[in-house]
N, C-alpha and C positions, 0 to 999 in steps of 0.2 A: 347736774344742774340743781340738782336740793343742796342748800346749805343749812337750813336747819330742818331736826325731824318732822314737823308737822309744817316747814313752808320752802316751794318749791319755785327756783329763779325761772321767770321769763325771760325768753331770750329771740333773739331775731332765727325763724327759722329759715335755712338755707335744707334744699332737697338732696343733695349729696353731703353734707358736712352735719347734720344734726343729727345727732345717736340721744337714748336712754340711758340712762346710769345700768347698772349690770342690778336686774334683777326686777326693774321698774320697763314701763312703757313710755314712749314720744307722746304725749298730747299736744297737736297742731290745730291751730287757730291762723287758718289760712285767708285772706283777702286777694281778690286779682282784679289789675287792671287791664279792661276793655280798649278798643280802641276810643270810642266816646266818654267813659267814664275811669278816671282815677281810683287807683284800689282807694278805699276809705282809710285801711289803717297798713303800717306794714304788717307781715304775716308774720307771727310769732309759735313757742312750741316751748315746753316745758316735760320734762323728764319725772313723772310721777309714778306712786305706788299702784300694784296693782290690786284691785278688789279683794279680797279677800273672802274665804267662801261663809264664813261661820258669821262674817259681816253682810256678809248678804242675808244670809238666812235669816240673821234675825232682825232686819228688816220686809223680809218676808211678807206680812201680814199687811205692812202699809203700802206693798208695790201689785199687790192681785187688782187691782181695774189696768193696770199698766203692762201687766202679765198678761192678761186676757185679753187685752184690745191685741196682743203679738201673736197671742196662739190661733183669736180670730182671723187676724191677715195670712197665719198661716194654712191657718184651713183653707182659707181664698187660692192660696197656691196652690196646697194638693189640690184643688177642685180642678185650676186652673191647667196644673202639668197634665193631670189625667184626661180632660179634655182634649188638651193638643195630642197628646199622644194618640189617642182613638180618630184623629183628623176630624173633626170639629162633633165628632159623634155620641153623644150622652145622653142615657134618659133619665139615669139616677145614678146615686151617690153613694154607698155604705158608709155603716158610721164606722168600720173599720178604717177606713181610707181619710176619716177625716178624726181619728184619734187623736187623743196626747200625745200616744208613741206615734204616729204618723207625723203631727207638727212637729216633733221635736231632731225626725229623720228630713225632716223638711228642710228645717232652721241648721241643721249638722250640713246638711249638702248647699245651702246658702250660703252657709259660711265657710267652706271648703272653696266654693267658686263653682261648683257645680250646676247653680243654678242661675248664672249669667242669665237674663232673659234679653229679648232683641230690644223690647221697649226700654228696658234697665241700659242697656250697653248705648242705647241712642240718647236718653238724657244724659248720663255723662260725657259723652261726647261733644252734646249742644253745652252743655255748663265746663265741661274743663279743657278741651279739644281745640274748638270751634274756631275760637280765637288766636291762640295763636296757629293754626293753618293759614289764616289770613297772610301772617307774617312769612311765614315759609313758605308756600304757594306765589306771593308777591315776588318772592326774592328767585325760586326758582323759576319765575316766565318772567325775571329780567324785570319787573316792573321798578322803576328809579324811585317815587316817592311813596313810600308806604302809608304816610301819613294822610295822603290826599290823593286817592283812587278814586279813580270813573267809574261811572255805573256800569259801565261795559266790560272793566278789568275785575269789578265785584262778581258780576255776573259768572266768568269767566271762570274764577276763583270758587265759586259758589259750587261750580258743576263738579269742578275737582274736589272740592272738600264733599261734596254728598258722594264720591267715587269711596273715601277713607271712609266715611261714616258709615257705609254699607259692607264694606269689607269688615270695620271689628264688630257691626249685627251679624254678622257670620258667624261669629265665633261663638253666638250664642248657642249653636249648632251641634251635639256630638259628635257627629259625621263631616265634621267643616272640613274640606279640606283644601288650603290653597297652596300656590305656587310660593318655592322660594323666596324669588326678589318680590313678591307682596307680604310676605312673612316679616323681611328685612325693614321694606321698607315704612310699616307698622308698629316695628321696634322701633325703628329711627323717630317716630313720633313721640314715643313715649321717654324716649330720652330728654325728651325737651321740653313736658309740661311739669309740675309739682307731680309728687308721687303720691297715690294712695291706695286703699284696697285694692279699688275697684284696677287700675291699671297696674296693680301687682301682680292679679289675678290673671289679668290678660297674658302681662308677658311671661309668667309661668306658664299659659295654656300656648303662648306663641313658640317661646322654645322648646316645647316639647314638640308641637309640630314641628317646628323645621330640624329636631334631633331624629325625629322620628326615621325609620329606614323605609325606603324608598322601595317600591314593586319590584324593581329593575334589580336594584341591590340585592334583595332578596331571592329573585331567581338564579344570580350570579354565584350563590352560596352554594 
């Protein structure tokens, strides 16, 4: 998508057909449309350089308020993991536990997908999910006009979609472990919204569960 060194073609992004140039990243510039509201723009993506490190660095100097407002939310985390884990039970902190090198095992496992939380898996859900459920939930209870649903068929629709929204807060679980055809049918969602991180990360963590080998299998050996 670059055709000249320093300027880089936009282009209509499509979720299965938009690749990087080899050696560069996809930047997506995504808009969706709601049932009530029109995407604003179509969604575009463009194939650019990646950062550079010695260009980072020596930017450096003018990015530390910006650094530090990150290492603070990370501290917010470790505070945050270490409290759940103790089940709600904390009476102090160390400043080991809220280090540099702590945020930055923080921000490594963030960014692995390790650190899915259930609030994090439930906005995404409500911003990229939500909506189209509607549309697949309508079509599988049979419902004829999608475009002009009863408050009864919303309702209806409503109970099943908070069924899927509760299943991938699950996953923010290490110990999740669900069935099969709720693994499958999980995937099958993600198949049909825009792709990003956040639902990369899931269906990496879904096919691992459903590769995963089974009790049963295992005593069989």
């Amino acid at each position: 998508m670059s055709h000249f060194p320093t300027q880089h073609l936009i282009t209509r992004f499509d979720a299965k057909k938009s690749q990087p140039l080899t050696g560069q990243r996809l930047a997506k510039i995504r808009y969706k449309t709601t049932e009530k509201t029109p995407a604003k723009f179509p969604s575009v993506c463009a194939s650019v350089p990646f950062l550079e490190n010695d260009v980072i660095m020596a930017a450096a100097p003018k990015l530390v308020s910006h650094i530090r407002e990150m290492l603070q939310n990370a501290q917010d985390g470790c505070i945050r993991s270490i409290y759940e884990s103790r089940d709600g039970s904390l009476s102090a902190i160390d400043d080991s536990e809220i280090s540099i090198d702590a945020c930055i095992k923080y921000l490594e496992a963030e960014l692995q997908g390790t650190r899915l939380t259930k609030e994090f898996i439930e906005s995404w859900y409500d911003s990229n999910v939500s909506e189209t459920m509607i549309v697949l939930l309508a079509e599988k209870l049979k419902y004829e006009d999608v475009g002009n649903l009863s408050p009864e068929q919303l309702a209806t629709i409503g109970k099943h979609s908070k069924g899927y929204k509760d299943l991938y807060s699950m996953l923010a679980g290490g110990k999740t472990v669900l069935q099969d055809n709720q693994i499958r049918s999980l995937l099958k969602v993600i198949d049909f919204i825009d792709s990003d991180d956040t639902s990369e990360k899931l269906k990496t963590r879904l096919n691992a569960m459903l590769n995963k080998p089974k009790m049963e299998e295992l005593l069989d050996l």
